[in-house]
N, C-alpha and C positions, 0 to 999 in steps of 0.2 A: 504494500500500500504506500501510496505518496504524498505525502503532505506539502504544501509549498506556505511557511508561514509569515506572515506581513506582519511587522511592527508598527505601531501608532501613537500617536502621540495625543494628548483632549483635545487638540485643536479638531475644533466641527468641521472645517475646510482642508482638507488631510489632501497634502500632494503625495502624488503617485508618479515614479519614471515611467516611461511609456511601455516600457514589457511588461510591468506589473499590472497597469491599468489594460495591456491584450489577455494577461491572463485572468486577470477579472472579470475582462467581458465575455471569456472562453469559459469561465467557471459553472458551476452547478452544485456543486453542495458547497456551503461555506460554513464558518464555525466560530464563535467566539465569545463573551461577555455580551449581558445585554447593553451597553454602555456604546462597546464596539461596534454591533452592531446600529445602534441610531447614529453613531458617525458616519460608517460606509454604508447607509442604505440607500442612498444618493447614487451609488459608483455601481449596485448589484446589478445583474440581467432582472427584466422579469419575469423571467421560470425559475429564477433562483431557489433552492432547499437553503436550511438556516437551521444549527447546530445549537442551544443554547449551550454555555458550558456554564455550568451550574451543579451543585452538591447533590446526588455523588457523583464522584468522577467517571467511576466503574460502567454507572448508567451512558452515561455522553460515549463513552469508548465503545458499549454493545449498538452503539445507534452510529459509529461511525464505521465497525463492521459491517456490520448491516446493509450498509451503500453499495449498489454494485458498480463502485467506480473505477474495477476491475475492465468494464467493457466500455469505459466513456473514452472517447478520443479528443485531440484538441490539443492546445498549449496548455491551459488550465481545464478541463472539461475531464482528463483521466485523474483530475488530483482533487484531492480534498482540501479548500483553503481555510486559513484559520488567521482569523485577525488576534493579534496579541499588544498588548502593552511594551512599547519601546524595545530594547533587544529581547528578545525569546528566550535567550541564552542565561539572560541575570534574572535569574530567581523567578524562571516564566515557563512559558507552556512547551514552548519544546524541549527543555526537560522534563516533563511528564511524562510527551510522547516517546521519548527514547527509555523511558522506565515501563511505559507500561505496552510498547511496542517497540522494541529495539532493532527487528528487523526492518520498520520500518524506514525509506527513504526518505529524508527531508530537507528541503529547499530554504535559506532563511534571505528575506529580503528585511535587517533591522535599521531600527533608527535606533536614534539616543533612547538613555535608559531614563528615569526622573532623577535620579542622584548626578547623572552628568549633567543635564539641563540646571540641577540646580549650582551645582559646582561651574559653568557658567556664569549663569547668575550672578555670582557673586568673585567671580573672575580668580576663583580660589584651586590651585592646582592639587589634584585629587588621587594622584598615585599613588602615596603613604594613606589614601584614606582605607580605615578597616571597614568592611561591606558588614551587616547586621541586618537580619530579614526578620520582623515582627510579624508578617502578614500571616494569621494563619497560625504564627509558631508561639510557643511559650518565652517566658523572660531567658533562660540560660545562658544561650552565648550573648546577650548585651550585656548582663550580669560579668560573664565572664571577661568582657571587653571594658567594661569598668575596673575591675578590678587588678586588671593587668594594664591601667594606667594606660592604655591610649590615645593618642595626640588627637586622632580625628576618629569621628567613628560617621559615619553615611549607616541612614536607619531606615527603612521600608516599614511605615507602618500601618496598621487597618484600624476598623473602627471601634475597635477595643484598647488597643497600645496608640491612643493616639498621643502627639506632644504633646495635650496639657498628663495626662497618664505618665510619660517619661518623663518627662523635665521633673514632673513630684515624687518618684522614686530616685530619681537622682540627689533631689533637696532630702530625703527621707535617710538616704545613707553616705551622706556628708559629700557627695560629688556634687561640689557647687563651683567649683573652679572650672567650669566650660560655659560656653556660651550656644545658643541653638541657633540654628537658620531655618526656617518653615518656608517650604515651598508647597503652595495651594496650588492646584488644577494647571501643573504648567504644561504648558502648549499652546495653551486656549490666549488666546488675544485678547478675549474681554477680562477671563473671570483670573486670569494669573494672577500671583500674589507673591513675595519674595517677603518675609520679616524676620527678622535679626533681634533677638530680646536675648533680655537675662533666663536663668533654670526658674527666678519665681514670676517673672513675667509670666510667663510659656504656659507656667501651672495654672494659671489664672484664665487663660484664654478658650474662646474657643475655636475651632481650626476648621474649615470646607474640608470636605473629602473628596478625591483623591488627595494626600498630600504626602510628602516623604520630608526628611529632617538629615542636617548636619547637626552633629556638638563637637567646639574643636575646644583645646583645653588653652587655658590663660597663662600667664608667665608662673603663677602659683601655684601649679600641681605637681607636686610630688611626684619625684622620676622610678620612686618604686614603693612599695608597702611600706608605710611607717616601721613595723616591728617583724623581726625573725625571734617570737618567743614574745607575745604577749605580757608586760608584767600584772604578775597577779594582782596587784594593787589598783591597775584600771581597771577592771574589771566591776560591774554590781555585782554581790554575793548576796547568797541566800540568807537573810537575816542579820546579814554582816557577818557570818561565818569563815574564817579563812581557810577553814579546815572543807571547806565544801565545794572544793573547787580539787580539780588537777594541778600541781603545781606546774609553773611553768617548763622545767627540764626536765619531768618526767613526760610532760604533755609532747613535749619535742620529741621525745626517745618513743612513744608510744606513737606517733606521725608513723616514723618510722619502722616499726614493730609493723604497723598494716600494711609497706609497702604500697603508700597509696600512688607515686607516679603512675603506677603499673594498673592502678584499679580505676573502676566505672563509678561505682555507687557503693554509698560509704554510712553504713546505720551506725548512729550514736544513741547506744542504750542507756539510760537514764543521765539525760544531757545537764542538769541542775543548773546550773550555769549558763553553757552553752561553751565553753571554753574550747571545748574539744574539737566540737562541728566547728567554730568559727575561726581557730588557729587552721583546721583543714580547709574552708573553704578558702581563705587570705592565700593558702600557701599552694595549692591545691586546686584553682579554681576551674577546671575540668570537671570536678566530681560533683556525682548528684549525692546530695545529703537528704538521708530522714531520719530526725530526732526522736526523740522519744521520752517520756517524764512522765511519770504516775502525780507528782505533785503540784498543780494547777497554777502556784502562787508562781512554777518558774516560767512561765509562759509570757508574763510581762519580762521577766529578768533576761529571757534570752532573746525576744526583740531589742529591748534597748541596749545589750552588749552589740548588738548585730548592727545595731545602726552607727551606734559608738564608734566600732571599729572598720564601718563598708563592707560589710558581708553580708548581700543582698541574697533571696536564692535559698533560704534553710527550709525545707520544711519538716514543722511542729508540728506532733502528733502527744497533745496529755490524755490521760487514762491509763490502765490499767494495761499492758501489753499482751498480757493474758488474753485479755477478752477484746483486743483491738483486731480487727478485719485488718489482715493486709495481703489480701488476695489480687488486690489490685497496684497495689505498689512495686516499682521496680526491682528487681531481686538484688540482691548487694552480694559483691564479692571484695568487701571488707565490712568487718563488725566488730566496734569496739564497747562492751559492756562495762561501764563506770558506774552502774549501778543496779543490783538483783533483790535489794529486799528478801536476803534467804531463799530464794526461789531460781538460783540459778541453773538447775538442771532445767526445768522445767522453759524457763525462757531459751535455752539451748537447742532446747528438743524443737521449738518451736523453727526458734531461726533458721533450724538446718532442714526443715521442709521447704525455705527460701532460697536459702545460699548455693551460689554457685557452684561447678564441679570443683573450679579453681579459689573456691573461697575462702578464707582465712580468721578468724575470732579472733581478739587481743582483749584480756582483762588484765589489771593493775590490781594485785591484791596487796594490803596492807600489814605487814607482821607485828601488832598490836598485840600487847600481853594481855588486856583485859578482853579481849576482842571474844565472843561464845561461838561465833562461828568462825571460823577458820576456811576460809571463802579460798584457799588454794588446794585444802581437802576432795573441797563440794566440785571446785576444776577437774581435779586429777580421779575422781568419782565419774564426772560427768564426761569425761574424753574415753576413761576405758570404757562404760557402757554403753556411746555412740560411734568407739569405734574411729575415733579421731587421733592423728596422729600429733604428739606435742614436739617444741621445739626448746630446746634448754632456754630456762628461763632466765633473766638478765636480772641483777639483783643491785639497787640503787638506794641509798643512803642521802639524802642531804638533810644539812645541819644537825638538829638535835629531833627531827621529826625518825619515827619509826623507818627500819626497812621498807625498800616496797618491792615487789617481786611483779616484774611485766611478764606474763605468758602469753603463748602464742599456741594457738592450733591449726591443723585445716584435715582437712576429708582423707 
């Protein structure tokens, strides 16, 4: 099957080179957005067919099957055209059709994309800019892109993650040192819009749709992470406890205990704090996090460290882990358990219905005198009867605080 697909830009008066506009007039089925469609409906034959491309995708693709434009002849008349938004290529349609037809041939006649239109715009050269697609997608890689302190970031977004949505999670976890660029319905001669505001400007606004965004950073942004190792003392603690936190060089040694460069998704079992998830996401910021806290009071504590420190991206789960659904959660092939309420086999037995082939557990037991349970027992209990293999455990001492023993397991 052959596709031949046409890039566009809002402008309602859309020019076309002249083979494009023969195979247009050759055409017979065509495809695109309704949007697309009321720009080129001007340009179609009138026997034209018309694809909506619309949710689900799967449907649009059995209807483009379906065509037997196997037997059409013509310049345009054997192919299937598909009008797209600016190149096809960036974060567009004929990457779909290469995923969800790969033997498919296809033809690209593009124009500019809206991030280069807007770079443009604002006469701002755009090859160090990092690309970030909101459309469609969750926070993560923009998350990610913050966090790793990037100069420029070019953002595609819909009508969920719009600028005033970004610019407020930016002001939310201390990335206030960039500026935004909003570009509205560009193409379009009437309705274009080009605005240059501050992160709380932008929050405040409201924006036309279509629109896409730059944020570039100001002479004041930090060229890397504030801290390698958190001090415990920024930190909000639970009650003002300092004993209720990971300290910080053990927190480091236990980073490392998960091997998390190497890993995907990263469960922090009774996160109290958050110290643990938030040192991983800072240092780490690839990894998907999900917390977890039976004590409700640290659900405020471990937003406001999170925002404290720009570790956007954690998701918090309080309740009872026991009785917490997470059939639908990402599987984690690292898990670090900082916290069992006595019930550590039983939280084990769980995880490991989850965990990866290649998955790995890290607990931090504490060798307290007074201590009634002895939580490297309940470990070395709970590894022979799942059948898990340990790894010698690293044995860490600072100041006057008790031993603490990091174990490690996996499958």
């Amino acid at each position: 099957m052959k596709f031949i697909v046409i890039g566009i830009t809002d402008n309602p008066h859309p020019w076309f080179p002249p083979e494009v506009l023969e195979m247009i007039k050759q055409g017979k089925v065509f495809s695109g957005g309704k949007r697309h469609h009321e720009i080129v409906a001007p340009f179609l034959p009138a026997n034209a067919e018309w694809i909506d491309i619309t949710a689900p995708l799967d449907a649009v693709f059995e209807q483009y099957l379906s065509t037997p434009l196997h037997s059409r002849e013509g310049q345009g008349g054997g192919s299937l055209i598909v009008f797209a938004s600016g190149d096809p290529l960036f974060f567009g349609f004929a990457n779909t059709i290469k995923r969800k037809m790969p033997e498919a041939e296809i033809v690209l006649y593009p124009t500019f994309n809206s991030l280069q239109m807007l770079a443009h715009r604002l006469v701002m050269p755009y090859h160090d800019m990092r690309i970030v697609s909101l459309t469609g997608r969750p926070w993560p890689e923009f998350d990610k892109a913050l966090i790793e302190r990037a100069e420029k970031i070019g953002v595609l977004t819909d009508k969920e993650h719009t600028p005033a949505a970004i610019a407020q999670r930016m002001v939310d976890y201390g990335y206030t040192y960039y500026h935004m660029y909003v570009g509205e319905h560009l193409g379009n001669p009437t309705l274009e819009k080009v605005s240059s505001l501050t992160l709380e400007e932008a929050a405040l606004r409201n924006f036309e749709y279509p629109n896409c965004l730059i944020i570039a950073a100001n002479n004041q942004q930090p060229t890397a992470n504030s801290y390698y190792g958190i001090p415990d003392a920024a930190f909000t603690l639970l009650d003002g406890r300092e004993k209720m936190i990971t300290k910080m060089p053990i927190r480091l040694l236990t980073l490392q205990a998960l091997d998390l460069p190497k890993r995907n998704v990263l469960w922090d079992m009774g996160f109290c704090t958050g110290s643990v998830s938030i040192e991983a996401r800072l240092q780490f910021p690839h990894l998907h996090i999900e917390a977890f806290e039976i004590r409700p009071e640290c659900e405020a504590i471990i937003h406001e460290n999170a925002r404290r420190f720009g570790a956007p991206g954690i998701n918090v789960h309080i309740g009872d882990f026991l009785k917490t659904d997470i059939t639908a959660l990402p599987r984690p092939d690292a898990v670090f358990i900082g916290g069992h309420g006595g019930e550590l086999k039983e939280i084990m037995k769980k995880v490991l219905t989850v965990l990866t082939d290649n998955g790995i557990i890290v607990m931090n037991s504490v060798k307290a005198p007074k201590v009634t349970t002895d939580s490297h027992q309940l470990w070395d209990e709970a590894c022979l009867e799942f059948g898990l293999t340990q790894e010698h455990p690293m044995r860490i001492v600072i100041d006057e605080h008790h031993p603490i023993e990091i174990l490690k397991c996996k499958r």
